[in-house]
N, CA, C and O atoms as a GROMACS GRO file, in nm:
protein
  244
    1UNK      N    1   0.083  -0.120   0.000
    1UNK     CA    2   0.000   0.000   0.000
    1UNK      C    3   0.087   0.125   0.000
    1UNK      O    4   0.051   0.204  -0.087
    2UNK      N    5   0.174   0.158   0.062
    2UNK     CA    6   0.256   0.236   0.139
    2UNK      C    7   0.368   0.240  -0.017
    2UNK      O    8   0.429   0.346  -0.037
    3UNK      N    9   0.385   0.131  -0.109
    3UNK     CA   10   0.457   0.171  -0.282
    3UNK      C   11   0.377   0.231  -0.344
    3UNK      O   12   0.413   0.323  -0.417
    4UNK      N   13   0.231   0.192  -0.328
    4UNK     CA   14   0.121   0.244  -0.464
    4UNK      C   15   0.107   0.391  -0.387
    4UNK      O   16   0.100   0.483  -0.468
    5UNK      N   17   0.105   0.405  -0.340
    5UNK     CA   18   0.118   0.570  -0.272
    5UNK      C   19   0.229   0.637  -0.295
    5UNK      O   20   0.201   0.750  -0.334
    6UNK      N   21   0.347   0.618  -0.290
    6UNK     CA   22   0.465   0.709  -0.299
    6UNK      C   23   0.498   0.666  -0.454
    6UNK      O   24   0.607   0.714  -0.482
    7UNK      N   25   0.455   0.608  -0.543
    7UNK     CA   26   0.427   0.587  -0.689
    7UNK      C   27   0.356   0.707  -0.731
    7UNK      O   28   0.394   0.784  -0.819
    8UNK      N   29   0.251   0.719  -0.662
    8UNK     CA   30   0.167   0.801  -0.735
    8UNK      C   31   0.188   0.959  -0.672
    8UNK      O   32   0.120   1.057  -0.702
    9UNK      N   33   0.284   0.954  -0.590
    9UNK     CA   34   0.317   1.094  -0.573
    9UNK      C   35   0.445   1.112  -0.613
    9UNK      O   36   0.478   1.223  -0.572
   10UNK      N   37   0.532   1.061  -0.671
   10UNK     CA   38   0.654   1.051  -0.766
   10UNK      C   39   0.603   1.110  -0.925
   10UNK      O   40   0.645   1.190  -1.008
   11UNK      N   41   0.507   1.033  -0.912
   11UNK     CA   42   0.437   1.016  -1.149
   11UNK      C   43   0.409   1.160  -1.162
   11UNK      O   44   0.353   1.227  -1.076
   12UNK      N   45   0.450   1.202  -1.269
   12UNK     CA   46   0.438   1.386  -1.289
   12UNK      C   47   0.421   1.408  -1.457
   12UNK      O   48   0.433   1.513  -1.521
   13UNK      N   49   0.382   1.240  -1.513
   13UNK     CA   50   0.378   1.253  -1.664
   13UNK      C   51   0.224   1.340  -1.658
   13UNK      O   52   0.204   1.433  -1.736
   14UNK      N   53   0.122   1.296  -1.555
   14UNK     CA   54  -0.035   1.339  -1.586
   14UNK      C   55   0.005   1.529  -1.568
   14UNK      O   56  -0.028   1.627  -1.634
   15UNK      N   57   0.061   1.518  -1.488
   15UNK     CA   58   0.068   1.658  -1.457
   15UNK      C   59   0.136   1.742  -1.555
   15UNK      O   60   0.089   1.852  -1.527
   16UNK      N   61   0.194   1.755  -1.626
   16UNK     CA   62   0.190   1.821  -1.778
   16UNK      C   63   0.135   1.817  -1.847
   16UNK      O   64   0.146   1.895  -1.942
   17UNK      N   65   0.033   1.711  -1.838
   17UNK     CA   66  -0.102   1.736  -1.959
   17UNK      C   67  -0.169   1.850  -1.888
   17UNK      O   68  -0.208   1.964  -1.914
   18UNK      N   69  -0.164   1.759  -1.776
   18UNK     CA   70  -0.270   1.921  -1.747
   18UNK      C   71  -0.226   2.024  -1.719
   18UNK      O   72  -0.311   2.097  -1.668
   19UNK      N   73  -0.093   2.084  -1.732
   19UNK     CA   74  -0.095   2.210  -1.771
   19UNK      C   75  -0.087   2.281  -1.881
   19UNK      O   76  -0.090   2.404  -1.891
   20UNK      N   77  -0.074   2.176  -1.991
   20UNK     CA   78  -0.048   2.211  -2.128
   20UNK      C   79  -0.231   2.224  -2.194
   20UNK      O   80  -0.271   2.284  -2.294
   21UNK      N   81  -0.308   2.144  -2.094
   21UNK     CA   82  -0.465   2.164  -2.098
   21UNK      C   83  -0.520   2.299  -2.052
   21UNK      O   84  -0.592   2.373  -2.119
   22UNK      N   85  -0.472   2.322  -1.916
   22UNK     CA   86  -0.534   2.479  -1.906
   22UNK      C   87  -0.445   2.593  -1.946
   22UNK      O   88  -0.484   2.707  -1.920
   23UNK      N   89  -0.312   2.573  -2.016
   23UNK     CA   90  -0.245   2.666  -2.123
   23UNK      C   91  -0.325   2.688  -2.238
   23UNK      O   92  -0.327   2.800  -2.291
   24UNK      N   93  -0.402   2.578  -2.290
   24UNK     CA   94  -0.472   2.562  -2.424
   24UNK      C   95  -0.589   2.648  -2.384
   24UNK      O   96  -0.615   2.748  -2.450
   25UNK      N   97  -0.666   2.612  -2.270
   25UNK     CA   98  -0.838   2.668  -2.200
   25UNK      C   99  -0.770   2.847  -2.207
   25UNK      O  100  -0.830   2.926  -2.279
   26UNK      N  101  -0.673   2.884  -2.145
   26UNK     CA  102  -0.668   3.034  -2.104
   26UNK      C  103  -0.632   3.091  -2.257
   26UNK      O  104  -0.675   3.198  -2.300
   27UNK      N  105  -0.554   3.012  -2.324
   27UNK     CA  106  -0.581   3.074  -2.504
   27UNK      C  107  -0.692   3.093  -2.561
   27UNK      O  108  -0.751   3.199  -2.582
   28UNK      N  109  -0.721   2.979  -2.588
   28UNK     CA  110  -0.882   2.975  -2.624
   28UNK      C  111  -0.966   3.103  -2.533
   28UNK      O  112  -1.048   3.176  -2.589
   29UNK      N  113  -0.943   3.111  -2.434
   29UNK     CA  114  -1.046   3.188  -2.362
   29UNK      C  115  -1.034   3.320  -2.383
   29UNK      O  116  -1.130   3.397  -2.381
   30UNK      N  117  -0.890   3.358  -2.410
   30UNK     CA  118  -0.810   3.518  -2.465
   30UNK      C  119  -0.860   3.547  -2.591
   30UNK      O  120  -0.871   3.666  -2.620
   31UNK      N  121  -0.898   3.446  -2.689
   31UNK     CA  122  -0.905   3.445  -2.842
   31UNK      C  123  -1.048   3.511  -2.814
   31UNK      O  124  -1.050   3.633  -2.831
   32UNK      N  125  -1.188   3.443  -2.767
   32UNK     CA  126  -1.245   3.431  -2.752
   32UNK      C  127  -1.310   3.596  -2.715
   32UNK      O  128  -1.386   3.669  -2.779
   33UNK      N  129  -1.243   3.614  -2.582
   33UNK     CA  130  -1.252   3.743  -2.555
   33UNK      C  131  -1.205   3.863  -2.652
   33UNK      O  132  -1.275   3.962  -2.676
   34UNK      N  133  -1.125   3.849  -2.685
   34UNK     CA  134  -1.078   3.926  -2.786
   34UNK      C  135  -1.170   3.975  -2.929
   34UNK      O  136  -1.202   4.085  -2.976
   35UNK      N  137  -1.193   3.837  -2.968
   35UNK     CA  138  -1.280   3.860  -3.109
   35UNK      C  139  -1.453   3.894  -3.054
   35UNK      O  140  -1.555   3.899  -3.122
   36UNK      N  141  -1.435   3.913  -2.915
   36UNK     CA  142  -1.582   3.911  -2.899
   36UNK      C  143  -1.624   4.069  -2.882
   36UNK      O  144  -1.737   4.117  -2.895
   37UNK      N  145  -1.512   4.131  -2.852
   37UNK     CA  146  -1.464   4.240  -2.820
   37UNK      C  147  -1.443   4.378  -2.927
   37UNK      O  148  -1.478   4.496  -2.931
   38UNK      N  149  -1.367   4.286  -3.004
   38UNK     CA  150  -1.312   4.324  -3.155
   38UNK      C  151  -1.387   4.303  -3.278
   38UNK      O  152  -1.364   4.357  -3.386
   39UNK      N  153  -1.468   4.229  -3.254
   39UNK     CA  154  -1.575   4.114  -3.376
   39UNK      C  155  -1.666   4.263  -3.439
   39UNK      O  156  -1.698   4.259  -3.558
   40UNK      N  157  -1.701   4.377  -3.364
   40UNK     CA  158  -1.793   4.486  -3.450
   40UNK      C  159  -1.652   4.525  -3.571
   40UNK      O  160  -1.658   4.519  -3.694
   41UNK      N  161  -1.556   4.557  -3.504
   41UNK     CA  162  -1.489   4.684  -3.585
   41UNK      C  163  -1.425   4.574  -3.669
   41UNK      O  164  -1.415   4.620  -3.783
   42UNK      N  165  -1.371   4.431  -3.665
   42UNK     CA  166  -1.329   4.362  -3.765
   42UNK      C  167  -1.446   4.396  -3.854
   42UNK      O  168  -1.439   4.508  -3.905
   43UNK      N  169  -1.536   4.333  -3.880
   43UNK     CA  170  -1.670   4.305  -3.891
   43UNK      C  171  -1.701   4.408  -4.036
   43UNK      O  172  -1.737   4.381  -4.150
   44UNK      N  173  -1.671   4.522  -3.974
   44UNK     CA  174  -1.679   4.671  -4.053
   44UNK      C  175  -1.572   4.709  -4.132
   44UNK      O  176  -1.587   4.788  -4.225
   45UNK      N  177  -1.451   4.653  -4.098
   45UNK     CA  178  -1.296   4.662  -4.192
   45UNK      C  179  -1.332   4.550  -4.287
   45UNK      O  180  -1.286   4.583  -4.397
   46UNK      N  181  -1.363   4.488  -4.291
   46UNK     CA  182  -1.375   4.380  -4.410
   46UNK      C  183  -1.482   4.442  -4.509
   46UNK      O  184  -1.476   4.441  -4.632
   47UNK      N  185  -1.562   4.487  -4.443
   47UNK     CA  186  -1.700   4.519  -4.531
   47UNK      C  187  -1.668   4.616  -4.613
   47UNK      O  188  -1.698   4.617  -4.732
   48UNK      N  189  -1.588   4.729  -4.538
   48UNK     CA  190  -1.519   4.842  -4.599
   48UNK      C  191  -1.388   4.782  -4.714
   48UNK      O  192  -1.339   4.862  -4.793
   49UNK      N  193  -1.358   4.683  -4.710
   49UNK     CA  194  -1.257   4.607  -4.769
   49UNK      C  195  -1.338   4.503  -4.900
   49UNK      O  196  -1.304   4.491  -5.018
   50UNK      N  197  -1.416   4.459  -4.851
   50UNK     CA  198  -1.506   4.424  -4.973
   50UNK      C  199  -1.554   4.500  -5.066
   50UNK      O  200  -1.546   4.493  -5.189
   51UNK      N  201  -1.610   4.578  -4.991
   51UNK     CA  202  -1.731   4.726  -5.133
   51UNK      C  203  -1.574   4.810  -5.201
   51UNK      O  204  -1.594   4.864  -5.310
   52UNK      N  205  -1.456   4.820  -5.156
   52UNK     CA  206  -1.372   4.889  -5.230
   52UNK      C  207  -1.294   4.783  -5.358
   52UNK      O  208  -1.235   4.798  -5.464
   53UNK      N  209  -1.334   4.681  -5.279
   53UNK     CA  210  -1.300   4.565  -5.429
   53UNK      C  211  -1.384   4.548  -5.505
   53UNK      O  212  -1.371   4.500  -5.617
   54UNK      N  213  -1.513   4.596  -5.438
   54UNK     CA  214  -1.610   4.551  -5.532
   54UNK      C  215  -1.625   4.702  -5.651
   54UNK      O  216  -1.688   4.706  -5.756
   55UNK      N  217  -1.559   4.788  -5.599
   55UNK     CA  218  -1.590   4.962  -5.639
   55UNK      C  219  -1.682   5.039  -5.608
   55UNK      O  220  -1.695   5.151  -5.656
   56UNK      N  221  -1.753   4.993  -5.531
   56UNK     CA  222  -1.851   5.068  -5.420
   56UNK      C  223  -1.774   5.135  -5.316
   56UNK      O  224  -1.663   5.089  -5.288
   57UNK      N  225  -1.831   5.269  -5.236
   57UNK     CA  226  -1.810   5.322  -5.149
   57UNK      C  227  -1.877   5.318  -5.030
   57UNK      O  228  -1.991   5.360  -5.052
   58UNK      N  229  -1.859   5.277  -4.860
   58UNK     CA  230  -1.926   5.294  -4.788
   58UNK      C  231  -1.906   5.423  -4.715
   58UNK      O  232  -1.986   5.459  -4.629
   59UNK      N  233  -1.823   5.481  -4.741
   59UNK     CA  234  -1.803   5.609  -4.621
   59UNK      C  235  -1.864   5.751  -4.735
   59UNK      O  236  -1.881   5.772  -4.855
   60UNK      N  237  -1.880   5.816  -4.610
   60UNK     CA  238  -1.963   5.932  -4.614
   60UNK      C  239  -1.876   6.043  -4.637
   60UNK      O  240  -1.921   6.150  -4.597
   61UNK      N  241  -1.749   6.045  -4.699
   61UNK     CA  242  -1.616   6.147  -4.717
   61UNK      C  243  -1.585   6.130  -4.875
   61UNK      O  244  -1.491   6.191  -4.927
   0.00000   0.00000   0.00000
């Protein structure tokens, strides 16, 4: 009893998954925030980026 215990507090392979798991969760979660944040004014640069390829104008200048 007293090996399967100091085994399993030695083993440190699980424990880099899981930090390489909530490295992945706090990216994802930054991305997330970000484009959720950012998602109007992207949103509006493309559109403005489309109608000038297309030769349309959206602005009022």
């Amino acid at each position: 009893m007293t090996n399967i215990f100091s085994r399993l507090v030695k083993e440190e392979q699980g424990q880099g998954m899981t930090e390489y798991g909530l490295i992945l969760g706090l990216v994802a979660l930054a991305a997330v925030v970000a484009l959720t944040t950012m998602g109007g004014s992207i949103s509006a640069k493309f559109n403005e980026i489309i109608s000038k390829l297309q030769g349309t104008s959206t602005t009022n200048g």
